[in-house]
N, C-alpha and C positions, 0 to 999 in steps of 0.2 A: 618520454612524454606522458603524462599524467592525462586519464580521460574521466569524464563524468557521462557514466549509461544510464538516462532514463529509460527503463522499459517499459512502456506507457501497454493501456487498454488497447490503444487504435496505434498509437506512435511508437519505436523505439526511436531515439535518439541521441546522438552520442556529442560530446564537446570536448573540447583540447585547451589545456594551457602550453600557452606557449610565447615565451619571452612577454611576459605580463598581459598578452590579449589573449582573447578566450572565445576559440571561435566553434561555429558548429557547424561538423563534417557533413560533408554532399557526398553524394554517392551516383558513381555513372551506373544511368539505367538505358540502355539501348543508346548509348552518345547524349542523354539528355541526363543532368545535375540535381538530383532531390536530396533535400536535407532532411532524408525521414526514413524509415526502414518500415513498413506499415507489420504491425505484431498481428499476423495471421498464417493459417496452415490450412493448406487443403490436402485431401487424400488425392492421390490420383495413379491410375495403378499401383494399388497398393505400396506407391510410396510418397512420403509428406515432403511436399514445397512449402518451402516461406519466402517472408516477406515478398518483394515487387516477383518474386520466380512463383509465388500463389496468382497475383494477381495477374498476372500473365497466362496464368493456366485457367482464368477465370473469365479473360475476356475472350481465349479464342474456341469460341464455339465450339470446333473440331474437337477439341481433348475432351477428354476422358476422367472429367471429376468428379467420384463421388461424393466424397465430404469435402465441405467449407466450414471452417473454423473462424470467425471473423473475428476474433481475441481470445489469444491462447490464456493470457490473463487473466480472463474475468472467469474462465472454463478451470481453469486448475486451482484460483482462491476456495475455490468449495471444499477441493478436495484434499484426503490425505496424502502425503507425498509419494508414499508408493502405491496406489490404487489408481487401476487404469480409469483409462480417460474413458470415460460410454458413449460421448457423444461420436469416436471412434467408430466402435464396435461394429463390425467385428476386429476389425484392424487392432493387433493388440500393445500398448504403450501406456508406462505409467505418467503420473504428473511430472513427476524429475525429471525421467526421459523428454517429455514430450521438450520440456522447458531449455532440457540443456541441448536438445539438438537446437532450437530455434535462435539460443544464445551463440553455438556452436557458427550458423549460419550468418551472424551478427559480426561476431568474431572475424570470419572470412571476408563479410562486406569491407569490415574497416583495413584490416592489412592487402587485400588486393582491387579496391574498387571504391576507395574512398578518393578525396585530392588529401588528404593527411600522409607527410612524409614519415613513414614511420620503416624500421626492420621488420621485414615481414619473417624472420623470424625469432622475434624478440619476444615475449610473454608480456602480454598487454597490462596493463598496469592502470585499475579504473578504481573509482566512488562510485558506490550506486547508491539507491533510494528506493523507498517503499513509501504505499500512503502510509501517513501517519495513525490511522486506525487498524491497519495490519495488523493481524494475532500474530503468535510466536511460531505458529508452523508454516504461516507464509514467509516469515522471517527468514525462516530457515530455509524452505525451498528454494529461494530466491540468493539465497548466499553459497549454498550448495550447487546448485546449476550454474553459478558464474565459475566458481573453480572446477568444476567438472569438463565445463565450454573450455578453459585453457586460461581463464583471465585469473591477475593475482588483485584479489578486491582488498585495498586498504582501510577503506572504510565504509559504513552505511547508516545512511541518514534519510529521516522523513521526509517526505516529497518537499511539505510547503518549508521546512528549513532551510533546505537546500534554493527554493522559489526567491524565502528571505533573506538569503546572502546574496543574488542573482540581485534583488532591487537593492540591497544596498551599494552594491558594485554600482549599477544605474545612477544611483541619488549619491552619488561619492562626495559630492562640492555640497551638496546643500546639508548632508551629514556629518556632523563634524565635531570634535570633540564640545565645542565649545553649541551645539546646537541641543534645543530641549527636547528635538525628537527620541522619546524611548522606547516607543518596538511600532511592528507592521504587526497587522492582521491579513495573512492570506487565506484569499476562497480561490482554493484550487480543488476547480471541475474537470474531470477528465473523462475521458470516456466508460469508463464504467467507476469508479469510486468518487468522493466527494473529502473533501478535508476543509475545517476551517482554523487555524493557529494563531495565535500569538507568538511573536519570538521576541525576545531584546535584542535591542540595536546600541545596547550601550558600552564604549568602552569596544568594539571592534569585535565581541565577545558574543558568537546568536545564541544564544539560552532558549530553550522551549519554554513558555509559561502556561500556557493553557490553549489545548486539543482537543476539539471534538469531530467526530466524524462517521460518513453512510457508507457501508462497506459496498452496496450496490445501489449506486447514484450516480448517475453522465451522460455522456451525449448516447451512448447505445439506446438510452429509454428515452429520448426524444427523437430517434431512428425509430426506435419500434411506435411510439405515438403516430408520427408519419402513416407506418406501414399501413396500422390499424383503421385512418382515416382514407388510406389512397383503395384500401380493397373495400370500404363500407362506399367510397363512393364508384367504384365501378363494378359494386354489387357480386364480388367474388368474395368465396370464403378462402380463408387462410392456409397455404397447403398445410397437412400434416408431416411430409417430409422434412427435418429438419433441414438440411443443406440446402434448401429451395429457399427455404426463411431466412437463413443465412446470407442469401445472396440479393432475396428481395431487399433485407435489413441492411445489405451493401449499398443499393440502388438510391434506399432511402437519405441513406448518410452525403452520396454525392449533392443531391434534391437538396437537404439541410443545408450544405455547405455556398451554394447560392442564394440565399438568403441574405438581405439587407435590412437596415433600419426600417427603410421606406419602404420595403415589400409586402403587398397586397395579398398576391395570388402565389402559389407554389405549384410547380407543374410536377410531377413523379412521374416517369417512365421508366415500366415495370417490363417492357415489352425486350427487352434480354434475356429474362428468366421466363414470363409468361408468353408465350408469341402472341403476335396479332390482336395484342391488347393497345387498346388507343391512351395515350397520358390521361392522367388524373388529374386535375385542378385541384388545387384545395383552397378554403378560405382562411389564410392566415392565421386572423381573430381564432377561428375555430382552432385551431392548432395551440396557438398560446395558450388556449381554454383548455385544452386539454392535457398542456406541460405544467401549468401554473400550480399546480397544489405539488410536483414535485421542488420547483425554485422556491417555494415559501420554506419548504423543508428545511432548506438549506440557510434561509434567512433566521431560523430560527436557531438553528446552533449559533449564528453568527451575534448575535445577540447574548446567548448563551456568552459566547469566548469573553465578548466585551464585561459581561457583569463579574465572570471572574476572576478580573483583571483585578480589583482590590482588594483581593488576598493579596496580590504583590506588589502593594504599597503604592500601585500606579489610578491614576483619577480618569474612568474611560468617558468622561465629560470634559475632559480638556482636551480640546483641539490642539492644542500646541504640543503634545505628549504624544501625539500618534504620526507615525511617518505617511501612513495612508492604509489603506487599505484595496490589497495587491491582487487583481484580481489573473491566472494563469491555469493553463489548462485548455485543453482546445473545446471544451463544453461552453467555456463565457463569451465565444465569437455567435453562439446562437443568441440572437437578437432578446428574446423575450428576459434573458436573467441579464444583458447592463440595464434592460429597461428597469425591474426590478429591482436593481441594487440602487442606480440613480433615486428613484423616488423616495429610498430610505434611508440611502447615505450620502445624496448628493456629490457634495464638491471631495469629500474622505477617499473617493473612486479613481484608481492609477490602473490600466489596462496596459501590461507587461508588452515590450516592444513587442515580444517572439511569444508567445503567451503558449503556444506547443512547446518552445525549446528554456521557458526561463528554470526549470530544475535541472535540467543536463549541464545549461551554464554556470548555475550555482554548484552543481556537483564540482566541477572540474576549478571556479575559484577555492570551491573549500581545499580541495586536493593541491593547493598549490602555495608551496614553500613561503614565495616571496611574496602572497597577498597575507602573510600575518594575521590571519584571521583564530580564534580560538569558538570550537563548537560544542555546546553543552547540550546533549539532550536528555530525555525525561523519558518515562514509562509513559505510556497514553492509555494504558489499560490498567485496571487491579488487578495483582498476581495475589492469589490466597491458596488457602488448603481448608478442605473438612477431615476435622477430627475425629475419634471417639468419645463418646460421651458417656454418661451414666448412662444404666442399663434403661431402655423404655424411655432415656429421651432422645430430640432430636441431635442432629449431629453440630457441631460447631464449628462455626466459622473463621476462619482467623485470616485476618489480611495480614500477609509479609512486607509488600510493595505498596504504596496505594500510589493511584493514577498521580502523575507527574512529580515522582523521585524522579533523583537525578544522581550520577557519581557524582562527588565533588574534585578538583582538581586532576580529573582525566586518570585518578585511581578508583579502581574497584568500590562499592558499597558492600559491604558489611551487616549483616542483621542475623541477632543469635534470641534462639529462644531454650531456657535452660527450666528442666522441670522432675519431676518425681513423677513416673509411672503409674496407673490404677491397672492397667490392662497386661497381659503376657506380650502384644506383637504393637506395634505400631500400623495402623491403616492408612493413609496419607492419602487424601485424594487432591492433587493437584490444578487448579485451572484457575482461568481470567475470564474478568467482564468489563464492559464498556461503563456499568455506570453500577450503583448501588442504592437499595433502598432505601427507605427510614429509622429501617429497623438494621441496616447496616449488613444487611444480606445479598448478595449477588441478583444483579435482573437485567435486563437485555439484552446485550449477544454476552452470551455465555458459550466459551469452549474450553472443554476440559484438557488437562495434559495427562501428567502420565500417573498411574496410580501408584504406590512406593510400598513395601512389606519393611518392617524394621524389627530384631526384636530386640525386645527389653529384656525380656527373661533372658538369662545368660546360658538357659539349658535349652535353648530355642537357637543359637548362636550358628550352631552348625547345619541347620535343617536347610535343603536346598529349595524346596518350594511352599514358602510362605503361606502364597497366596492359597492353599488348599487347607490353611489352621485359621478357623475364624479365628479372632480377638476375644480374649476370657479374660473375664475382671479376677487378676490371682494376688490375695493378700501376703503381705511380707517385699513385695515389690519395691517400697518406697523407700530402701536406701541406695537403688539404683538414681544415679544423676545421668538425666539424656540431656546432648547438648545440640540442638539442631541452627549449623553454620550455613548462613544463605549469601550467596559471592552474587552480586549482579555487577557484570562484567560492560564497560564501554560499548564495548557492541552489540551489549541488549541480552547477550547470552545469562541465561539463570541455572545456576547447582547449588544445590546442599548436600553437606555431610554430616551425616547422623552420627554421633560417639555416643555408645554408654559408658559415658569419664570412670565410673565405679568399678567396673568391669574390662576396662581397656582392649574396647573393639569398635570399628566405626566401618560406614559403606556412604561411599561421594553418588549423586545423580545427579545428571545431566536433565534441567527440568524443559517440558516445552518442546522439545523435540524430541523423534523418535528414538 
C-alpha cells in the first residue's frame, strides 16, 4: 500500500491508495476515529509526547508538563538540522531528532491504531511534501527524518502540487483531454506557511509553472492575533513563560475553529491555563482588522503567480484556461481570507472538499501506479554561488539554477561551467534566495549552503585544509581548464564536481545539505 504523509504545521495526515480510491486514515483515539495526527510535542517528565498522547497530557490538569510545543514544524524550519531545539532547554534534542521521533510516533499510529489494513511489519512505503518555498535544508531534514522514522519515501513533492493532482482527481469529468482548462492556481494556507502555484493540468502531466511563497504565514498568526486581543480585553499582560503561550495559543485555535461566516462575537476561554479568568468576547470586525494586512499578503503573491503565467504561453485573462483557483489548507476555513478571496476572485474560488487532507490525498494519487499521472517539478528558489573577483572588487554573482528549472523527462539537469583560473584556490560560496534584484543580485530570504575550497593550482592539490590559504591572484594559472559539473537530481538534491581537465584531478559536493 502506497501512503501520501502530509506533515502539516497543526496537522499530520496520512492517505492510502488503494484499489484506485484514495482514502484518508482515522485513527482510534480513546474508542473515538480522528483523521488527524495533531503535529505537537510536549515535555513531560522529562520525556516528549506527541500527537493526541501530547494532547492528552495537556488536558489533564494532574500531569506534569513542562513544555508545550504546538508545531514541531514551524520550531525546527529555523533551524539547522543538528542544532538543538531551545525552545526545549534544558531538555536536550536536536532538530532531526526532535522530527524523527515525532515521525517515529506517526509511523506507530499508522501500523497499529490506524483502520488501514496494512503488515505491521512491513516498511511503510509513503510520498511526502513540503511547502513549496522550502529551502534545501528543510528539504532535507524532512527526507532524512522519514527514513530514519523507518519509512521508505519514494518521492517528494510541494504541498500545492501534490493539493493540484488532489483537484484534478476531484474535477476528473469536467477535465478532460478534449477541455481548455490548462492549470489551477493553489492558495494553500496552513498553519504556519503560506504557498501560492500554478501547476498544468495539461495532458495528465502537473508541471510546476510559477511559485511564490511566506515561509511564516497561517493560521498560528491568526491564533496569536486572537490571543493578543482576548488578554488586551481582560486587561492581562502576556505570560513570559513560553509553554503558557503555547497553550493559551492552543485555546485560541479551538476559539478560531468556531468561527462562522455569520459570526459576530468570538468567546476565548483562557480559564484552563489562567484560572478563574472569566471568557473573553471579542468583536469579530476587530479581529478581521487585525488579520487583514496578513491575507492581503498573500493576495498579493496570488496576483504575482497569475501575471507570470505569460511567460508560459498561457493568457491569465481567460477564464476558460483556468481550472479555478483551489483554495486548501486548514488556514482558508477562517472566515475572513474566502471573504477576501471572494471579493477579488469571485466565481474563479473552489474550496477543496477535505481542505486539511487535499495534499495527503494528492500525495498518495501521485504515488499510485494505476492513476498514470506524470509529475514535473521546478526549483522555487535561485540556487547561485559567489565568486572571486578582481582584487578590491566586489564578489560575483553567478546563478546556476534560476527559480523554476525543471529536469526534463524525469532525467537529471545538467549545468557545466568551463573556465581558466586568475586565483591559486577556488572560494565557492554557495546559497539560494526567493527572489532577485535588478541588478540581478540576491534579496529576500536568502540562505546560505555550504561553502567549497577547490584548488586550481595543481601544487595546492594535496593541501588538507584549504579553507586556512586565502585565494592569491597567481600568474601562469591560465592553461589550467576548471570544469564545474552541477547534477540537479528529480528530488531536488544539488552536487557539483569540480575537475581541473589540465591537471586531472576533481572533488564532487553535495550542495545544500549538511
Amino acid at each position: 500500500m502506497r501512503l501520501g504523509v502530509d506533515f502539516g504545521t497543526t496537522r499530520t495526515i496520512v492517505a492510502a491508495a488503494m484499489d484506485g480510491r484514495y482514502a484518508v486514515a482515522s485513527f482510534d483515539v480513546n474508542g473515538e476515529y480522528r483523521e488527524y495526527l495533531p503535529s505537537i510535542a510536549v515535555l513531560q517528565n522529562q520525556q516528549l509526547r506527541f500527537g493526541w498522547d501530547a494532547v492528552a497530557a495537556i488536558e489533564d490538569d494532574s500531569s506534569q508538563v513542562q513544555i508545550v510545543l504546538r508545531s514541531i514544524k514551524r520550531v525546527i524550519s529555523a533551524l539547522e538540522v543538528d542544532a538543538l531545539v531551545p525552545e526545549l532547554a534544558p531538555f536536550e534534542i536536536t532538530a532531526i531528532e526532535l522530527l524523527t521521533a515525532f515521525l517515529t510516533y506517526v509511523k506507530k499510529m499508522v501500523l497499529h491504531r490506524s483502520n488501514l489494513e496494512l503488515n505491521k511489519r512491513a516498511k511503510l512505503t509513503a510520498d511526502i511534501s513540503v511547502p513549496a518555498n522550502a529551502n534545501s535544508r528543510q528539504r532535507y531534514l524532512t527526507l532524512e527524518a522519514f527514513k530514519r522514522a523507518g519509512f521508505k519515501t519514494e518521492r517528494m513533492l510541494n504541498e500545492p502540487t501534490a493539493a493540484a493532482i488532489e483537484f484534478a482527481y476531484q474535477n476528473r469529468t469536467a477535465i478532460s483531454d478534449r477541455s481548455p482548462k490548462r492549470y489551477v492556481v493553489v492558495y494553500d494556507l496552513g498553519g504556519g506557511t503560506f504557498d501560492t502555484t500554478a501547476v498544468s493540468l495539461e495532458g495528465r502531466s502537473f508541471e510546476l509553472l510559477v511559485s511564490e511563497g511566506i515561509a511564516r504565514l497561517g493560521g498560528d498568526d491568526f491564533d496569536a492575533a486572537i490571543l493578543d486581543l482576548a488578554m488586551e480585553a481582560l486587561g492581562l499582560p502576556l505570560p513570559e513563560n513560553r509553554s503558557l503561550q503555547e497553550r493559551l495559543l492552543e485555546s485560541c485555535r479551538e476559539a478560531k475553529e468556531s468561527l462562522r461566516p455569520t459570526s459576530r462575537k468570538l468567546m476565548v476561554d483562557l480559564s484552563r491555563v489562567i484560572p478563574d479568568t472569566t471568557p473573553a468576547v471579542l468583536d469579530v470586525n476587530d479581529l478581521y482588522e487585525r488579520c487583514l494586512p496578513l491575507v492581503e499578503q498573500s493576495l498579493e503573491l496570488i496576483h504575482s503567480v497569475f501575471a507570470a503565467l505569460e511567460s508560459h504561453g498561457i493568457d491569465p485573462l481567460n477564464p476558460r484556461e483556468l481550472g479555478g483557483l483551489y483554495l486548501v489548507g486548514g488556514g482558508v476555513l477562517f472566515p475572513l481570507v474566502g471573504k477576501e478571496l471572494r471579493n477579488q476572485f469571485k466565481r474563479k474560488i473552489q474550496l477543496a472538499p477535505q481542505p486539511h487532507a487535499a495534499t495527503a490525498v494528492g500525495l498518495a494519487i501521485a504515488g499510485d501506479d494505476q492513476a498514470g499521472i506524470l509529475v514535473r517539478e521546478a526549483t522555487t528558489r535561485h540556487i547561485g554561488v559567489w565568486r572571486e573577483a578582481e582584487a578590491g572588487a566586489d564578489k560575483i554573482f553567478d546563478i546556476i539554477l534560476e527559480k523554476g528549472t525543471r529536469p526534463e523527462n524525469d532525467a537529471p539537469l545538467v549545468v557545466e561551467r568551463v573556465y581558466h583560473p586568475a586565483h591559486d584556490l577556488g572560494h565557492l560560496r554557495f546559497m539560494e534566495c526567493g527572489t532577485l534584484g535588478p541588478d540581478g543580485q540576491p534579496t529576500g530570504d536568502i540562505m546560505p549552503w555550504r561553502e567549497v575550497h577547490f584548488p586550481y593550482d595543481p601544487a595546492l592539490a594535496e593541501v588538507k585544509d584549504l579553507a586556512k590559504h586565502p585565494p592569491q591572484r597567481l600568474d601562469g594559472l591560465s592553461p589550467q581548464e576548471i570544469v564545474e559539473t552541477y547534477r540537479y537530481d528529480t528530488d531536488g538534491a544539488v552536487s557539483v564536481t569540480i575537475e581541473n581537465r589540465s591537471a586531472g584531478y576533481r572533488h564532487t559536493f553535495n550542495l545544500g545539505t549538511p
